[in-house]
C-alpha positions as CSV (number, residue, x, y, z in Angstrom):
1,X,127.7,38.0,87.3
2,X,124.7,37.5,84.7
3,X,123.3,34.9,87.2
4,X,123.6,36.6,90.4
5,X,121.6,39.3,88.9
6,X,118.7,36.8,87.9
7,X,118.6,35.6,90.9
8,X,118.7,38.9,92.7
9,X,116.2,39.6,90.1
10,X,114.1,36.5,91.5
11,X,114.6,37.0,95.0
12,X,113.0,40.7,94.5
13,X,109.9,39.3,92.6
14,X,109.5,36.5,95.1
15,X,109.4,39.1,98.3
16,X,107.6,41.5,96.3
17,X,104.7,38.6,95.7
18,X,104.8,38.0,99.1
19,X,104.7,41.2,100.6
20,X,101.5,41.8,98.1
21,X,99.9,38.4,99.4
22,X,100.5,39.4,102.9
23,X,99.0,42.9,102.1
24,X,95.9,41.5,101.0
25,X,95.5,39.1,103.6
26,X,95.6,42.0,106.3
27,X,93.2,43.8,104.4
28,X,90.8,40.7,104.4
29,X,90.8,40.3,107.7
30,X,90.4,44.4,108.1
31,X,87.1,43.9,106.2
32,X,86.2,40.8,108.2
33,X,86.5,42.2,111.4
34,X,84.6,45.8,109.9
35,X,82.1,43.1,109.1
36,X,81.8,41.6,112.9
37,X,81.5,45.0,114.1
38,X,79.1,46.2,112.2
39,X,77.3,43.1,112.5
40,X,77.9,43.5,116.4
41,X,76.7,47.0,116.5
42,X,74.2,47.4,113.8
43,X,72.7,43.9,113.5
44,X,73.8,44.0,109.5
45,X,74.8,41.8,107.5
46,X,77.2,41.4,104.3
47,X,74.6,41.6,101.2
48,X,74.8,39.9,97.8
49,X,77.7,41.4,95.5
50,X,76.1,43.8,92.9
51,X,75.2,42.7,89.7
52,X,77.2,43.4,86.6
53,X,76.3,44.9,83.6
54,X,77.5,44.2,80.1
55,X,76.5,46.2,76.8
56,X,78.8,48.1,74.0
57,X,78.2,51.6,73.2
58,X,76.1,51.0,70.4
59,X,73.1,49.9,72.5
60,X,72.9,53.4,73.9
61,X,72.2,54.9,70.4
62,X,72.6,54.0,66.7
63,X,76.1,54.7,66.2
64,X,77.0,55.5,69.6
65,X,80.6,54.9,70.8
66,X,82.5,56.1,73.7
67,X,85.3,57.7,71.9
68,X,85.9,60.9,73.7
69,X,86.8,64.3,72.1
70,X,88.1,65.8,75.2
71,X,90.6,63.5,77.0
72,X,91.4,66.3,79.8
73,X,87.7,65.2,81.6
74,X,85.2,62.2,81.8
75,X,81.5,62.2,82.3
76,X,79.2,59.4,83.8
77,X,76.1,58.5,85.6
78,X,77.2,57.7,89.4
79,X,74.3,55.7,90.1
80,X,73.5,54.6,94.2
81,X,71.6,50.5,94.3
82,X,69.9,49.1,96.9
83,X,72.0,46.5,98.2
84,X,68.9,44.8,99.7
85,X,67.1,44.4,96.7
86,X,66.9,40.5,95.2
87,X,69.3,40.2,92.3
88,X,68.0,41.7,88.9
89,X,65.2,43.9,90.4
90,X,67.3,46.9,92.4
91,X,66.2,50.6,91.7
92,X,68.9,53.3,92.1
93,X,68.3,55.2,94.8
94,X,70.7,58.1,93.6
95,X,71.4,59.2,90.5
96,X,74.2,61.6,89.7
97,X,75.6,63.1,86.4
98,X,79.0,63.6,87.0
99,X,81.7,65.5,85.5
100,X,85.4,65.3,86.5
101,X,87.8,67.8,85.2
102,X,91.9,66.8,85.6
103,X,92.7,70.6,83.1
104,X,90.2,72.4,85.9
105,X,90.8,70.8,88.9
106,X,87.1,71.1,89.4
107,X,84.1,68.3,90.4
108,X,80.8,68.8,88.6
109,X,77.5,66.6,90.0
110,X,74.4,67.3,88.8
111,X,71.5,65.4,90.5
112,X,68.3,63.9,89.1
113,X,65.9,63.3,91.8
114,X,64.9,59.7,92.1
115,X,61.0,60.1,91.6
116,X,61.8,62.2,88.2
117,X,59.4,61.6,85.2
118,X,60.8,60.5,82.4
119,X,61.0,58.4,79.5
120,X,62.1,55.3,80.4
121,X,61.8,51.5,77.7
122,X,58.9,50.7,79.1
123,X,56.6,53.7,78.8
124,X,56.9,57.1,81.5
125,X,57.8,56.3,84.6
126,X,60.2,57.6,87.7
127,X,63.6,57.1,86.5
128,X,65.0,54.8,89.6
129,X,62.7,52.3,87.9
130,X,64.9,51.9,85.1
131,X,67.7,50.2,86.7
132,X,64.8,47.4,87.8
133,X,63.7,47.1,84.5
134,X,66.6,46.7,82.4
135,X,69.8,47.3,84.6
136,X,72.3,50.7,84.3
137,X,71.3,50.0,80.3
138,X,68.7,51.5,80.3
139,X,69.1,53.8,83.0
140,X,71.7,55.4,81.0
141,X,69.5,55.3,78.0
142,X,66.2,57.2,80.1
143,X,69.3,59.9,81.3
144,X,70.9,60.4,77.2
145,X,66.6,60.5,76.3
146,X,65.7,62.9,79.0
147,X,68.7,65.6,79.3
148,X,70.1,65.1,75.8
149,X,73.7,64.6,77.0
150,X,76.2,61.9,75.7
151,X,76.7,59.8,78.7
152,X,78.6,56.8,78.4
153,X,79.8,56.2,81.3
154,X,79.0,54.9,84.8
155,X,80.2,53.8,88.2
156,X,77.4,51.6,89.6
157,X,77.9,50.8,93.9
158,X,75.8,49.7,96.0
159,X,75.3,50.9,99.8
160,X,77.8,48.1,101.1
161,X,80.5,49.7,99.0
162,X,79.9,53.1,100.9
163,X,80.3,51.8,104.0
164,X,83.2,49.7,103.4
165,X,85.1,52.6,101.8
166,X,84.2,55.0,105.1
167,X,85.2,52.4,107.3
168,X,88.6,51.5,105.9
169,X,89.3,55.2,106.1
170,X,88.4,55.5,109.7
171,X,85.0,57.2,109.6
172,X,84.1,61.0,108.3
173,X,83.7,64.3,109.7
174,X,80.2,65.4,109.0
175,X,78.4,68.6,110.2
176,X,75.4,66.9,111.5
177,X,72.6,68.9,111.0
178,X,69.3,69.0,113.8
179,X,66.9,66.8,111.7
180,X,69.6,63.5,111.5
181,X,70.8,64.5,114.9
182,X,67.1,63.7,116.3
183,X,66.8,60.7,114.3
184,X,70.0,59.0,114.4
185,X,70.8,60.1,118.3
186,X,73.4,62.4,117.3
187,X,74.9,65.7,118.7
188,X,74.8,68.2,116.3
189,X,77.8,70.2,114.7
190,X,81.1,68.3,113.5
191,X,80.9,64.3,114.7
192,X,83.3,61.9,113.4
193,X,80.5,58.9,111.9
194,X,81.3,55.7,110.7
195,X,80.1,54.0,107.8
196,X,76.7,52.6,109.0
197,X,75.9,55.6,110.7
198,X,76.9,58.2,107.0
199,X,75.5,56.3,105.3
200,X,72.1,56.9,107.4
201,X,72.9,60.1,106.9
202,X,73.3,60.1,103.0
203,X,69.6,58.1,102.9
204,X,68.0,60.0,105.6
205,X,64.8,61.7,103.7
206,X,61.3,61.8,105.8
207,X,61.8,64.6,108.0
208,X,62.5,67.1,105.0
209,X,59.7,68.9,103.9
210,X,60.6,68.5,100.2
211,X,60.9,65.0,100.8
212,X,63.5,64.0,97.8
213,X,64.9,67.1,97.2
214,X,66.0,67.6,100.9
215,X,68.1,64.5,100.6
216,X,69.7,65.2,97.7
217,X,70.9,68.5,98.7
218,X,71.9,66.7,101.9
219,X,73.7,64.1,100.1
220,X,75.4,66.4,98.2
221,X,76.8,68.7,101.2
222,X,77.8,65.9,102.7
223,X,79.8,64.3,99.3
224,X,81.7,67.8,99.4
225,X,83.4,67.4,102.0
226,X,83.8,63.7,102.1
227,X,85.6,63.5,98.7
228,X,88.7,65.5,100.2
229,X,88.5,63.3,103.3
230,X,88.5,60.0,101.8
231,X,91.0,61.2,99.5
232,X,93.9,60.3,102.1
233,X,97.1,58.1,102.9
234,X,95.4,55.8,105.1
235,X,92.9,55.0,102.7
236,X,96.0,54.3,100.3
237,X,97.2,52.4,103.2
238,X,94.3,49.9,102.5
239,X,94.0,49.9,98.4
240,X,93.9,45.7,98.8
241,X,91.1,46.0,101.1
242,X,89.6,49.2,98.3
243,X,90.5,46.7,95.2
244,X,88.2,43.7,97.2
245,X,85.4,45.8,98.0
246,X,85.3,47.5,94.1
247,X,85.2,43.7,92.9
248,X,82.4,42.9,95.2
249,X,80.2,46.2,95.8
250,X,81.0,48.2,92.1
251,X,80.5,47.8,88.7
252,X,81.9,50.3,86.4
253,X,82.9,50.5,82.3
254,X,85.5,53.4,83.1
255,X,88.9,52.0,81.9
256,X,92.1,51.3,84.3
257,X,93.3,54.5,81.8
258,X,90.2,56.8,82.8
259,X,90.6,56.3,86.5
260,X,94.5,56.5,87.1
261,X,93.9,60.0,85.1
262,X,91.4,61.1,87.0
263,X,93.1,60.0,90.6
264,X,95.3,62.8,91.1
265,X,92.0,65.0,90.8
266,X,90.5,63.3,93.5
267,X,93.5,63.5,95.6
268,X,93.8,67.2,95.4
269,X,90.7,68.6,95.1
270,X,89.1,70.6,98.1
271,X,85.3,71.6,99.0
272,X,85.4,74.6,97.3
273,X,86.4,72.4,94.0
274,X,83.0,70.8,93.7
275,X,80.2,72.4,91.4
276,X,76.5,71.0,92.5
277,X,73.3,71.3,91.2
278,X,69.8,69.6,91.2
279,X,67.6,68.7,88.7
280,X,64.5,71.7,88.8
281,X,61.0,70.7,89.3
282,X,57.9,70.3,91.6
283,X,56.6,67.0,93.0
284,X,53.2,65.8,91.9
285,X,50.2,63.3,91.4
286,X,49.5,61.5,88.1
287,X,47.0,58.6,88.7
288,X,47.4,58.9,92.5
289,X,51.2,57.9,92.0
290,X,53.5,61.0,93.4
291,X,56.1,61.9,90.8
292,X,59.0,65.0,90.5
293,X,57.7,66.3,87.3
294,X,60.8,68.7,85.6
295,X,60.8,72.3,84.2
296,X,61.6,72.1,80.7
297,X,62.8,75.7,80.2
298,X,64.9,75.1,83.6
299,X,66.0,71.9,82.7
300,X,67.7,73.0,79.5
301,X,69.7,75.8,81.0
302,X,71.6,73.3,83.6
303,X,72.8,71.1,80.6
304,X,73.6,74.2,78.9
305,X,75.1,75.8,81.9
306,X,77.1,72.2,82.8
307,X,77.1,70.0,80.3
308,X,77.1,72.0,77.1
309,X,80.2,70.4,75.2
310,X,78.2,66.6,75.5
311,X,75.1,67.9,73.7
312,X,73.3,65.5,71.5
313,X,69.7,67.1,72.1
314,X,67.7,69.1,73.4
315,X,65.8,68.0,76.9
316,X,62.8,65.5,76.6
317,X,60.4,65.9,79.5
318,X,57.5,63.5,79.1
């Protein structure tokens, strides 16, 4: 009896590998063939995987670690690369303070404008230059310096990632508003876009009259309402394909832990869910180079408002 039930045991593990290898292999060939198409329609091609960082806590602050005192929530830095930047030199074209709440159910993002002042290693400069300079390092050392919050976290992708994710799920459902529709040859209302064309969408900024700011609140509109879409069985469907594209087109120091807690969260939360906010501030000149210079005062009362419990100082505006 003992060894009919090893081998049972076996034969179980045996179809179970092979029903995982066969998984995968569909979901490569998903991705290749999302790759031909988007190759056939878009002329794009598959960029360079995104670089990986490595640092402990410590380098964020003497004494810094990433113990957390609340273990019902999780903040980090969502940060958006260039995936057609060389290797080593690519600026973060969105950065997001994020806050995700399993106890509330509830979504906080809090943007920082890309052109923002601030402190960065090298001397004051726009914030999405610190990821050139010394990686998601020291871009999470200018975001600690500048809003005085303990960030130690951060979920790095680049724009390959976004469009791999939309297209294993089968597109999104975006209200297209009349600006992008003009641009991108689109109706306006509801239309059902796939990733090349959201992600368009999310980096559209020259017809806004605040430039930056109009994008941002765009992205963030449009993040609302794809969260709860994304958040679906056919995307489960394709977790090999999700996996492979994480490994190539992400780079995160979140913990296996940290992101099966915060799962169910993402796969329940709605629109209405979401708390959003941007960074306050006007755009400017200083030596003929245009800048997003903050309101202190204005500044402060956001990471009081959002981010009060991860206080380690007050807000430095340079």
């Amino acid at each position: 009896m003992k060894k009919r039930k090893k081998r049972r045991g076996l034969k179980f593990i045996i179809f179970l590998m092979i029903a995982l290898l066969l998984w995968s292999f569909f979901d490569y060939r998903k991705l290749e063939e999302i790759e031909t198409t988007r190759y056939q329609m878009y002329g794009l091609e598959r960029t360079h995987t995104i670089d990986k960082d490595h640092f402990s806590p410590s380098a964020l602050g003497e004494g810094n670690t990433k113990k957390r005192e609340d273990l019902s929530e999780l903040v980090f830095l969502l940060a958006g690369v260039d995936s057609d930047a060389e290797a080593g030199s690519a600026r973060t074209d969105t950065l997001m303070l994020c806050k995700v709440s399993w106890k509330e159910q509830t979504i906080t993002m809090l943007s920082i404008p890309r052109d923002t002042y601030a402190m960065l290693d090298e001397g004051a400069d726009k914030i999405n230059h610190a990821h050139a300079f010394g990686g998601i390092e020291e871009t999470l050392r200018a975001v600690r310096l500048l809003l005085g919050v303990d960030v130690d976290y951060y979920l790095k992708v680049d724009m390959n990632a976004v469009m791999d994710i939309i297209d294993l799920s089968g597109g999104l459902e975006v209200d297209v508003e009349e600006l992008q529709a003009q641009e991108f040859g689109l109706e306006t209302g509801m239309q059902h876009l796939d990733g090349v064309q959201s992600l368009r969408y999310l980096q559209y900024r020259k017809g806004f009259a605040d430039g930056d700011l109009g994008r941002v609140h765009s992205q963030q509109s449009v993040l609302t309402t794809a969260l709860p879409q994304l958040a679906n069985p056919s995307l489960l469907l394709h977790t090999p394909g999700v996996l492979m594209t994480m490994n190539r087109h992400m780079d995160t120091n979140i913990g296996p832990l940290e992101i099966a807690t915060m799962l169910p969260t993402l796969f329940t939360i709605g629109s209405s869910d979401f708390q959003t906010d941007t960074l306050v501030g006007e755009a400017g000149l200083l030596d003929e180079i245009s800048y997003y210079f903050l309101y202190e005062q204005a500044t402060q009362e956001l990471v009081d408002t959002y981010f009060s419990d991860y206080k380690i100082d007050t807000v430095y505006i340079p």
